[in-house]
VEXDREN-2710 file (C-alpha; in Angstrom, 1 decimal):
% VEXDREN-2710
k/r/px/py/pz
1/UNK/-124.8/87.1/128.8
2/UNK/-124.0/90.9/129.6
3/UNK/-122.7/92.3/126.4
4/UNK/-124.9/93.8/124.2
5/UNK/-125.4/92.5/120.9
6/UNK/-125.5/94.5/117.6
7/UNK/-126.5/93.4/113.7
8/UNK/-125.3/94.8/110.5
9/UNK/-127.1/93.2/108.2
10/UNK/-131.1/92.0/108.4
11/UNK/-132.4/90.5/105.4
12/UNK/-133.9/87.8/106.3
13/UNK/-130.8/85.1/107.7
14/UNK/-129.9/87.6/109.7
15/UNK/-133.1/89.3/110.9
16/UNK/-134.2/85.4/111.8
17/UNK/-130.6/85.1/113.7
18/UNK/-131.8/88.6/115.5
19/UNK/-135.3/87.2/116.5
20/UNK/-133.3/84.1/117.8
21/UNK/-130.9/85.9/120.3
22/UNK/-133.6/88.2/121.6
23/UNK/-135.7/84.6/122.4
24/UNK/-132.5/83.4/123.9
25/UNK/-132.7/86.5/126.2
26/UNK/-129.9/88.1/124.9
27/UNK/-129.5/92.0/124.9
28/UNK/-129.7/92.9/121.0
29/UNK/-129.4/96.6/121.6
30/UNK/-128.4/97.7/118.0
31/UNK/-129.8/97.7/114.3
32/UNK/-128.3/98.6/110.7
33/UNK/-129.3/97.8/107.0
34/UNK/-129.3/99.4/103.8
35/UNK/-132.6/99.0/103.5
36/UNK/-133.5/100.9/106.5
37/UNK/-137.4/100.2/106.8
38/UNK/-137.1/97.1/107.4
39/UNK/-134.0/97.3/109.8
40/UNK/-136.7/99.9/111.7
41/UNK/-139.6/97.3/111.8
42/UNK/-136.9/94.7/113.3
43/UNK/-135.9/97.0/115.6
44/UNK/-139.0/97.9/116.6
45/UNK/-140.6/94.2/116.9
46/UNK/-137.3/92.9/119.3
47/UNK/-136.8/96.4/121.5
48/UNK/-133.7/97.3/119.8
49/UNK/-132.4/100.7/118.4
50/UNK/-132.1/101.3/114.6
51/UNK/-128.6/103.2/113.7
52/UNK/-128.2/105.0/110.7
53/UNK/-124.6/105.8/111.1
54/UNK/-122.6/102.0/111.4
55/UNK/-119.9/103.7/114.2
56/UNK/-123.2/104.3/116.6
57/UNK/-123.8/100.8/115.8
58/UNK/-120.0/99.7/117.3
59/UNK/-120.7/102.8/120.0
60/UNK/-123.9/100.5/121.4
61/UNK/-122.9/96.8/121.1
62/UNK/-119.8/95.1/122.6
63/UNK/-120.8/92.0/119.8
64/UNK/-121.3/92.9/116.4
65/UNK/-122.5/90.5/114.0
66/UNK/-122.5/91.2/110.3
67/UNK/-124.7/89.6/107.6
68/UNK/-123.6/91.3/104.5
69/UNK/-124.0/90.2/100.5
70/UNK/-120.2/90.0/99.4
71/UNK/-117.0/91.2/99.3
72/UNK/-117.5/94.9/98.6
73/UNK/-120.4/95.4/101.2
74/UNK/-118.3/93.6/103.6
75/UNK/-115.3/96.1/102.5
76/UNK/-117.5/99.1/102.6
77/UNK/-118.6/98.4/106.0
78/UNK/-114.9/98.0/107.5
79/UNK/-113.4/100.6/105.7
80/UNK/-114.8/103.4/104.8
81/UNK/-115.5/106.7/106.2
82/UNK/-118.0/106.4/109.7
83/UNK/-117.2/102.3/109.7
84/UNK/-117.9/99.6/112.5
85/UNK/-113.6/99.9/113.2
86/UNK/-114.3/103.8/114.3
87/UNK/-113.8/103.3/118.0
88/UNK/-114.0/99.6/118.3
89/UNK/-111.8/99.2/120.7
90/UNK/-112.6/95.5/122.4
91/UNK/-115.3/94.8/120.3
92/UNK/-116.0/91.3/118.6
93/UNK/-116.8/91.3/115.0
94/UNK/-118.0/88.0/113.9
95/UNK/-119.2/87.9/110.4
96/UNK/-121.4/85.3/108.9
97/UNK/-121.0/86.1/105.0
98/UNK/-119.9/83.8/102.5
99/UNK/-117.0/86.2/101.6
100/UNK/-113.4/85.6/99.7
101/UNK/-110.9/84.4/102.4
102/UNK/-109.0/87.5/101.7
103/UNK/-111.7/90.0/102.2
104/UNK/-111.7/87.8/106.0
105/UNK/-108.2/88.6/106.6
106/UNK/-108.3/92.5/105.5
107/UNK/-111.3/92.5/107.9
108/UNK/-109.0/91.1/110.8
109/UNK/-106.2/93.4/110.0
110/UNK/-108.6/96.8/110.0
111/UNK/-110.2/95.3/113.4
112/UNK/-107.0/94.8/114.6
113/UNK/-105.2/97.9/114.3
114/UNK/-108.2/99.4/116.3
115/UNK/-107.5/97.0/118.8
116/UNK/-110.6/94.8/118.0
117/UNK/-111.4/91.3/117.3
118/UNK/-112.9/89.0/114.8
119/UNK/-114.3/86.3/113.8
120/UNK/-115.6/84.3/110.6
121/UNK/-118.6/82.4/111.5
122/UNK/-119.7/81.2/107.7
123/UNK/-123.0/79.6/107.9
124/UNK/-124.1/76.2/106.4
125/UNK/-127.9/76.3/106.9
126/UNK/-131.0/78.3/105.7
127/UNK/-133.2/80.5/106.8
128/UNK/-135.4/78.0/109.0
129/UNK/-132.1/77.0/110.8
130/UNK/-131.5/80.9/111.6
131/UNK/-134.9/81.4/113.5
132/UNK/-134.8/77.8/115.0
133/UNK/-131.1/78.5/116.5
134/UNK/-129.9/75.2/114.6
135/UNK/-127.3/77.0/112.0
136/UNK/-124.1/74.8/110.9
137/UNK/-121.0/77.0/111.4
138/UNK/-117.5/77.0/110.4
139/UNK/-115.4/79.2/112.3
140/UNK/-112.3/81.0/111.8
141/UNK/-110.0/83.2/113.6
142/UNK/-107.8/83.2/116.6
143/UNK/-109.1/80.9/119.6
144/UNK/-109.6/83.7/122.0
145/UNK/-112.0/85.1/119.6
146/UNK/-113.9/81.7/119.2
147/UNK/-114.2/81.3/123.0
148/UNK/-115.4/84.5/123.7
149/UNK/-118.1/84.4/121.1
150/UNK/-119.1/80.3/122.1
151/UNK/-122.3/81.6/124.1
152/UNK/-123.9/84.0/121.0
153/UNK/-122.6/80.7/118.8
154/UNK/-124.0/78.1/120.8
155/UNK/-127.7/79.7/121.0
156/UNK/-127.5/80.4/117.1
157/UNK/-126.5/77.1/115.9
158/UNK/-126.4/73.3/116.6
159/UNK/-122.9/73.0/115.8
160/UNK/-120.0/75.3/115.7
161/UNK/-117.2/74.0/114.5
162/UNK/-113.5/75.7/115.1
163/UNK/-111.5/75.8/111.3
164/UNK/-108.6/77.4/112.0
165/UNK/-106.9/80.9/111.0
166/UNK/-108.7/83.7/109.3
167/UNK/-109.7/82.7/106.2
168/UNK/-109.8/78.5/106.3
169/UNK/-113.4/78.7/107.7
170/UNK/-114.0/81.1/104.0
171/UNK/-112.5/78.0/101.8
172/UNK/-114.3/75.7/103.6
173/UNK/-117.7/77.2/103.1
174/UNK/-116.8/77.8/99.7
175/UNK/-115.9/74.2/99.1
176/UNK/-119.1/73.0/100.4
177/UNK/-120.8/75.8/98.6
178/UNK/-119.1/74.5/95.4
179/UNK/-120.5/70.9/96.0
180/UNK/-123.7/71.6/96.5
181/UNK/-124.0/73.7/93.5
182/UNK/-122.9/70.9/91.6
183/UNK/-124.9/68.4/93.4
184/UNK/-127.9/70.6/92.7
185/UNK/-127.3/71.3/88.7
186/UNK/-126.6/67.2/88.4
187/UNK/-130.2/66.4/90.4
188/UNK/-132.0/68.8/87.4
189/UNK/-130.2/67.1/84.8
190/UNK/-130.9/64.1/86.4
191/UNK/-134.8/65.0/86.8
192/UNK/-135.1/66.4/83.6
193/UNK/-133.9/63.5/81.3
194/UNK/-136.1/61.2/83.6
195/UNK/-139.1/63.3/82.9
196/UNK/-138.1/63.3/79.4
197/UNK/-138.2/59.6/78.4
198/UNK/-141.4/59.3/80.3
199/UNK/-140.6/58.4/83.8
200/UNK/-142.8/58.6/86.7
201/UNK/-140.6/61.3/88.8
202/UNK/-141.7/60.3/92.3
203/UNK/-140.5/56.9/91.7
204/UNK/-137.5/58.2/90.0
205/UNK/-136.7/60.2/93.1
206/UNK/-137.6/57.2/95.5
207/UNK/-135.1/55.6/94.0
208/UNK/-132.6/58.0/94.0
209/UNK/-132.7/58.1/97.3
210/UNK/-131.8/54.9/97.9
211/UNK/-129.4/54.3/95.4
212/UNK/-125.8/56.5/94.7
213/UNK/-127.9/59.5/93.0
214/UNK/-129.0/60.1/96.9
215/UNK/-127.7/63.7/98.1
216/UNK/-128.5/66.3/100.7
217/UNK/-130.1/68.6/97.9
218/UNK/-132.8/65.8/96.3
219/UNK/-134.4/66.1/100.0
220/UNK/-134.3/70.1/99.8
221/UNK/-135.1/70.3/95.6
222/UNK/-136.1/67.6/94.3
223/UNK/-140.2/67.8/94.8
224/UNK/-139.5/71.8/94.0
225/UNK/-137.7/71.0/90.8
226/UNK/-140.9/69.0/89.9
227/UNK/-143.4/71.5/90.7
228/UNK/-141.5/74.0/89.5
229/UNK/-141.5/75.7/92.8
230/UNK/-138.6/78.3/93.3
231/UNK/-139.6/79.9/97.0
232/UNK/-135.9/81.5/98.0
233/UNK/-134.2/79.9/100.3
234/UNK/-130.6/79.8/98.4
235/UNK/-130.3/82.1/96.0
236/UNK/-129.2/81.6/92.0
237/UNK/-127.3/84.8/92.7
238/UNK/-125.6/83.5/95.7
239/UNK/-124.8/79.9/94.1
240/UNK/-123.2/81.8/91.2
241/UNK/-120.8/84.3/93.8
242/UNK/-120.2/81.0/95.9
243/UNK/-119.2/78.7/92.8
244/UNK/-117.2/81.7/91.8
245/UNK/-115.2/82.1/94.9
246/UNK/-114.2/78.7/94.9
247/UNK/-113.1/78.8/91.2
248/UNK/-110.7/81.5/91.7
249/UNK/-109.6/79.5/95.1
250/UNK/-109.0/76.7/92.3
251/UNK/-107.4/79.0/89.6
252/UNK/-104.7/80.0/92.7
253/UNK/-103.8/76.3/93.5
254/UNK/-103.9/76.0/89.4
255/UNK/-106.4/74.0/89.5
256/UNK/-109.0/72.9/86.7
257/UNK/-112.4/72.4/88.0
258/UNK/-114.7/71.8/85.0
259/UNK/-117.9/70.7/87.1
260/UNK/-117.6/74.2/89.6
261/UNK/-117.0/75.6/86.0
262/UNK/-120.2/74.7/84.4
263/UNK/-122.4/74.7/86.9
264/UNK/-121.2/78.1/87.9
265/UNK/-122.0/78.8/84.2
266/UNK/-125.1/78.2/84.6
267/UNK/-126.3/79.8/87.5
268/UNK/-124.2/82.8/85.7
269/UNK/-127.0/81.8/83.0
270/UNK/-129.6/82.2/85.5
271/UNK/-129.0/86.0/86.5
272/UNK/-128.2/86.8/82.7
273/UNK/-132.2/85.4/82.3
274/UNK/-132.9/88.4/84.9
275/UNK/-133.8/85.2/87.5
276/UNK/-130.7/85.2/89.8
277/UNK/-133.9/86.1/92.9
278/UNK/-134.6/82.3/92.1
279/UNK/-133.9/79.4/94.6
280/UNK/-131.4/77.7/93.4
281/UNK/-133.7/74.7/92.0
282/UNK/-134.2/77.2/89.5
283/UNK/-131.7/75.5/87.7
284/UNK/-134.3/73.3/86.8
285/UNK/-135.8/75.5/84.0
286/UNK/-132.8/75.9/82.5
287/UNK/-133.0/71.8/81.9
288/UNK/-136.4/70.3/81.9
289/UNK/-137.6/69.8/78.3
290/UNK/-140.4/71.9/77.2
291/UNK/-139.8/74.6/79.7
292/UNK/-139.7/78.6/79.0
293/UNK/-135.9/78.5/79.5
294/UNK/-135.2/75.3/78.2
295/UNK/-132.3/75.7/75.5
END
């Protein structure tokens, strides 16, 4: 692929997604983080250029991918003074955070009135998945914009899957987001009160996953719940801004969600404890008896 690739955006999902295109012999050309030693490292290690200045970032890439926080980085990095828009003329935008749907759309009108494109690409996978090239994504934007960025798409992810309009690839991932929090908070209560009575928690898995109480998230937490081993992979913070998205999705279709509720709650409890850097497993210390958090 000839155009030149640039990142906004390298923690570690998208550093990983970075590593992956440069394997995949694409031409990552351009660098940018807040955090700007490790953006140089990164640029260093895969031959790219570190930017200070986010328009020299759109000045050296024709593809810009952002992997931002939340809504107010993604705002600051679209409109404000020196942003990726400045020039941008027939540039591609596509930005992987799990944003608000709204924040998507005022992204695709400031792109748009400098003649630019864009393109939500909201990821469903971790941080393994970026560096193997075997992300989930759900995709939103107009189709021209989804077929130009299919080959950067294909080499990042197993599947990409075209939503629809701006913003319906945002309620998606906030939806699934949403269920896995809860699926997650459930699987601790679950663990806990098994531990509790006096059950043997590998069998009690076993059979969970073999029975109904089977779910994507006993694969991924349930030994780590056990051990009480909270390596990052999902943040608490990021389970807590995700639930929250979807519960003011719900609040606009006026909705009651009581489970998003309280299991937003309490990974909200979880960043009050000063532990929101947690995976989200962490959960689990908020529900195991006999814990430090335990209440």
């Amino acid at each position: 692929m000839s155009e030149k690739i640039g990142f906004v955006g390298v923690g570690r999902m998208g550093a990983n997604m970075a590593r992956r295109l440069k394997d995949q012999n694409f031409n990552v050309t351009a660098i940018h983080d807040v955090y700007a030693e490790g953006a140089k490292a990164l640029a260093d290690e895969i031959g790219a250029t570190y930017y200070e200045k986010l328009s020299d970032v759109t000045k050296n890439a024709d593809i810009i991918i952002t992997v931002v926080t939340d809504d107010k980085s993604m705002k600051d990095i679209f409109n404000s003074t020196g942003s990726l828009v400045v020039r941008a003329h027939g540039r591609l935008f596509i930005n992987c955070a799990t944003v608000s749907p709204s924040t998507h759309e005022k992204v695709e009108h400031w792109a748009e009135k400098h003649e630019a494109q864009t393109l939500e690409a909201c990821m469903a996978s971790s941080i393994t998945q970026a560096r193997e090239g075997t992300l989930y994504l759900m995709c939103g934007g107009k189709q021209e914009a989804f077929d130009r960025a299919k080959p950067v798409l294909d080499a990042l992810s197993t599947t990409n899957k075209y939503i629809g309009p701006t913003g319906s690839a945002a309620k998606l991932k906030a939806l699934v987001n949403m269920v896995m929090n809860i699926n997650t908070a459930g699987l601790a209560e679950g663990l806990g009160l098994a531990e509790a009575m006096g059950l043997d928690l590998t069998t009690v898995r076993e059979v969970f996953s073999q029975t109904g109480a089977n779910s994507r998230v006993l694969e991924t937490d349930g030994e780590d719940m056990v051990i009480k081993d909270h390596e990052c992979y999902f943040s608490a913070d990021h389970a807590a801004k995700d639930s929250g998205i979807a519960l003011k999705l719900a609040e606009e279709q006026h909705l009651k969600l009581p489970l998003a509720k309280a299991t937003f709650k309490q990974y909200e409890k979880m960043k009050e404890l000063g532990l929101g850097e947690l995976d989200k497993s962490g959960v689990a210390e908020l529900t195991f008896k006999g814990r430090t958090l335990h209440s």
